[in-house]
DOKOLBA-897752 format. One record per residue (C-alpha): x, y negated, z negated. Coordinates in steps of 0.25 Angstrom, whole numbers, padded with zeros to 4 digits, always signed. Each point is the difference from the previous one (the first is absolute). Layout:
REM residues N
XYZ ...
END
This chain:
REM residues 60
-0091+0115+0070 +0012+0002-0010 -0002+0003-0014 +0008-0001-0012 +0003+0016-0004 -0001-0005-0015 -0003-0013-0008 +0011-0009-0006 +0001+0000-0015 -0001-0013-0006 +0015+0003-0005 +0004+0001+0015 -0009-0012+0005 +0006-0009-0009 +0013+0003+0001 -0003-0005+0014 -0004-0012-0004 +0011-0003-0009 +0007-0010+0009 -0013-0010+0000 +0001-0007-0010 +0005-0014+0000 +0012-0004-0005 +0007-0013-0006 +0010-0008+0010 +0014+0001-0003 +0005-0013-0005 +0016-0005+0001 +0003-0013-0005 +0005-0010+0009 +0016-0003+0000 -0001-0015-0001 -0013-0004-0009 -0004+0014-0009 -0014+0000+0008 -0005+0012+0003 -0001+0005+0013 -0004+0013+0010 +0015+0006+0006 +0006-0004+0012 -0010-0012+0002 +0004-0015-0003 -0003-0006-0012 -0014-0009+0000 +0005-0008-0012 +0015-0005+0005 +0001+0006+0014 +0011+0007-0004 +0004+0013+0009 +0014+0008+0000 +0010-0010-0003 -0007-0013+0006 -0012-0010-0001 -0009+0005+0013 -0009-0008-0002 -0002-0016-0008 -0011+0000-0010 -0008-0012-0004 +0002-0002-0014 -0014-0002-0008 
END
């Protein structure tokens, strides 16, 4: 069986593991209302996208 020559440091292991950690979505707002939204997906609030209304939304 295969066996690491030498140990990892903990410098090298958690450098490694930098890209883990969970980040915050990246918010745009919306064109039409100000909402906030994720990019490139149609807004939940108005069912704005692009340059048109995709889809009608109740009002609440």
């Amino acid at each position: 069986m295969a066996v690491p020559r030498k140990r990892k440091s903990a410098s090298r292991r958690g450098n490694q593991r930098s890209h883990d950690a969970l980040k915050r979505p990246v918010l745009a707002r919306c064109p039409s209302c100000e909402a906030p939204k994720l990019p490139h997906r149609m807004c939940s609030a108005c069912g704005w996208y692009g340059d048109r209304t995709v889809v009608a939304v109740e009002a609440d």
